[in-house]
VOBA-1610 file (N, C-alpha, C; in pm, whole numbers, padded with zeros to 5 digits, always signed):
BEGIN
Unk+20354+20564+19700Unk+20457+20607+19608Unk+20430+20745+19548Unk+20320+20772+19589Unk+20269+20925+19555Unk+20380+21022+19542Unk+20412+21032+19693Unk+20486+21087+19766Unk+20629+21138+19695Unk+20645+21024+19641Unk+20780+21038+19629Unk+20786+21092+19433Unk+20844+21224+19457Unk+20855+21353+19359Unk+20842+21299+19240Unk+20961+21158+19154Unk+21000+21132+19063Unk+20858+21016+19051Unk+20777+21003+19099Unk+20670+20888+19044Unk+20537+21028+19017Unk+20537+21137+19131Unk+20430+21189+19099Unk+20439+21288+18980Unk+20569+21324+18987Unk+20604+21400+18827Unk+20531+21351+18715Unk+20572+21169+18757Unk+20560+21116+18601Unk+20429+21064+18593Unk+20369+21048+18692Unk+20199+21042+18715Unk+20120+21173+18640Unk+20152+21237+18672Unk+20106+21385+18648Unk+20112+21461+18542Unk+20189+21436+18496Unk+20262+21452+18346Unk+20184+21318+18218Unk+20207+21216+18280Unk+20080+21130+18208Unk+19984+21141+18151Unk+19845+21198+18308Unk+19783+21233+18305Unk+19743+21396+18195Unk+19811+21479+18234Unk+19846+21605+18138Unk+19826+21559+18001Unk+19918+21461+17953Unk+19896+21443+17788Unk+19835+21362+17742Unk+19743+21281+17835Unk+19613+21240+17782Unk+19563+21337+17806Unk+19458+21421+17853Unk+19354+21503+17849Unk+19436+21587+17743Unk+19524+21652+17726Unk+19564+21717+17585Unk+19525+21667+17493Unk+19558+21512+17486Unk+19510+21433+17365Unk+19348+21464+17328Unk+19329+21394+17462Unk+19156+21401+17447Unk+19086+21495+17391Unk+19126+21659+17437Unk+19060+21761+17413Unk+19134+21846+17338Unk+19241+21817+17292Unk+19295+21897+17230Unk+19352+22082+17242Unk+19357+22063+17376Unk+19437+22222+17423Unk+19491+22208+17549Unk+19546+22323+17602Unk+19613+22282+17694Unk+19505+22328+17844Unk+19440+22418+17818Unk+19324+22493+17844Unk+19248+22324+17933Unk+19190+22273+17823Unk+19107+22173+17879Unk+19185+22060+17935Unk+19248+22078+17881Unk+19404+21918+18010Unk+19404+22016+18143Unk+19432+22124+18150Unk+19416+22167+18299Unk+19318+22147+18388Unk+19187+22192+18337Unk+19074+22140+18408Unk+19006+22027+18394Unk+19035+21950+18325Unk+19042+21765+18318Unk+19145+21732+18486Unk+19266+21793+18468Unk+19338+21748+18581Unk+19329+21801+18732Unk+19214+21916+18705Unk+19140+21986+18827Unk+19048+21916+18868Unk+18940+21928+18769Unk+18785+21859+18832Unk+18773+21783+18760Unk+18839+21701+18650Unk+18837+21540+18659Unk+18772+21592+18464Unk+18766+21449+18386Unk+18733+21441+18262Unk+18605+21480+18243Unk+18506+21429+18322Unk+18409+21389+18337Unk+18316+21553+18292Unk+18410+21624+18432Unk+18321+21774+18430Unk+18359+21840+18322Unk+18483+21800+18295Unk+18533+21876+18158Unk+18454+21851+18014Unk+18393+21763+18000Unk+18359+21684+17891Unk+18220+21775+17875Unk+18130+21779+17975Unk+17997+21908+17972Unk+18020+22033+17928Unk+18149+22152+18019Unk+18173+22227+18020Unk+18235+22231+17843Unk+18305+22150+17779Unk+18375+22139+17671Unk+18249+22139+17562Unk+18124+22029+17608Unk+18024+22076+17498Unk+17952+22180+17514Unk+17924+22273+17592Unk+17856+22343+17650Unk+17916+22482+17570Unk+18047+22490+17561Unk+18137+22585+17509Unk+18106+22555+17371Unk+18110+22463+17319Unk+18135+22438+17171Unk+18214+22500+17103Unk+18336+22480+17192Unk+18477+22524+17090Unk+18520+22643+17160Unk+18427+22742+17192Unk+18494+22875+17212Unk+18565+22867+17390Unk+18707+22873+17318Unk+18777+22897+17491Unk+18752+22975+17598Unk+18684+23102+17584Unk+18664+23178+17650Unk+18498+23175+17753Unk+18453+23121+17620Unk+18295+23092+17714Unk+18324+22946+17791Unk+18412+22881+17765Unk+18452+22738+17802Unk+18504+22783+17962Unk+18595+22881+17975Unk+18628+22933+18120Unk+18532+23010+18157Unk+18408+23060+18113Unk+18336+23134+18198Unk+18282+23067+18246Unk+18222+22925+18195Unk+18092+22832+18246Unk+18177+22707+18347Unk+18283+22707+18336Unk+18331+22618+18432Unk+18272+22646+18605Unk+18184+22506+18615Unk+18133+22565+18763Unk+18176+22567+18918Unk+18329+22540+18895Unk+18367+22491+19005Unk+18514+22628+19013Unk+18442+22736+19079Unk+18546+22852+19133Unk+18686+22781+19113Unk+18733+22725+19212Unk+18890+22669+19240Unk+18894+22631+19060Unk+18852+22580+19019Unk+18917+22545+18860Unk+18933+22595+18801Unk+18814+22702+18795Unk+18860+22797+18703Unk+18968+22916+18754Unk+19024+22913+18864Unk+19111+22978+18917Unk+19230+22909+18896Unk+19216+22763+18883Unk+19339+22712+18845Unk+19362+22743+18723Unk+19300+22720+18659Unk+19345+22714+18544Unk+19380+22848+18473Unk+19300+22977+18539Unk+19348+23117+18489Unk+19510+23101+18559Unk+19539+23044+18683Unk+19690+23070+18726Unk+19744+23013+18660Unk+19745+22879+18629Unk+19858+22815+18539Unk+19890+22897+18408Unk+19743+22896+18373Unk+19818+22939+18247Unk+19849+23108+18198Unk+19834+23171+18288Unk+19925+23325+18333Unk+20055+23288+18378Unk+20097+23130+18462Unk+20228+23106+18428Unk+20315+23098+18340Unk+20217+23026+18264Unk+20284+22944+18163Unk+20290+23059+18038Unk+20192+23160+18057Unk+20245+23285+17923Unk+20365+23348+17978Unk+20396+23398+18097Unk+20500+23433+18166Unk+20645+23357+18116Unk+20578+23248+18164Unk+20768+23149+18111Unk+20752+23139+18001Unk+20642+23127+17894Unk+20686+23138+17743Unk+20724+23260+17662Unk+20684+23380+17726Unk+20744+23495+17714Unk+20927+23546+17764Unk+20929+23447+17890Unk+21045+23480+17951Unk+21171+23385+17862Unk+21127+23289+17811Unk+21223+23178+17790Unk+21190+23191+17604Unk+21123+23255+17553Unk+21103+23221+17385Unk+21200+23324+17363Unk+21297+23245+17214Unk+21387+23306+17151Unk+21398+23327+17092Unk+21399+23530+17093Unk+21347+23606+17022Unk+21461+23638+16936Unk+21551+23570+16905Unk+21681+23617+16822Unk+21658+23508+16698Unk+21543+23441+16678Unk+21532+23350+16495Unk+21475+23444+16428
//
């Protein structure tokens, strides 16, 4: 049932707002949903808070590449779509 768009949306999206919950940013729900809770949970104490040393020490290349792309998306569409007329 993977497969099919409307279950993995809502799988995925699940997943997303627990690790938000858990860690409290959106930063660490990304790479929770990359390389799993587990790695996130080291890398998260390891950082002790600071986001930036938190993405340098992430040790797994692809994650931390994910997670620089997503969220260069996601400033993109919040720049493109925030309304700047309040």
């Amino acid at each position: 049932d993977l497969y099919r768009p409307n279950v993995n949306i809502l799988y995925g999206t699940n997943f997303l707002s627990i690790y938000r919950y858990t860690f409290g940013d959106k930063v660490y729900a990304l790479s929770s949903y990359h390389a799993g809770p587990g790695a996130t949970s080291i890398w998260y104490n390891m950082a002790n808070g600071d986001l930036d040393l938190f993405i340098e020490i992430v040790r797994f290349e692809d994650t931390r590449n994910y997670i620089r792309w997503i969220y260069e998306q996601f400033a993109i569409y919040r720049n493109l779509y925030t309304d700047f007329s309040r």
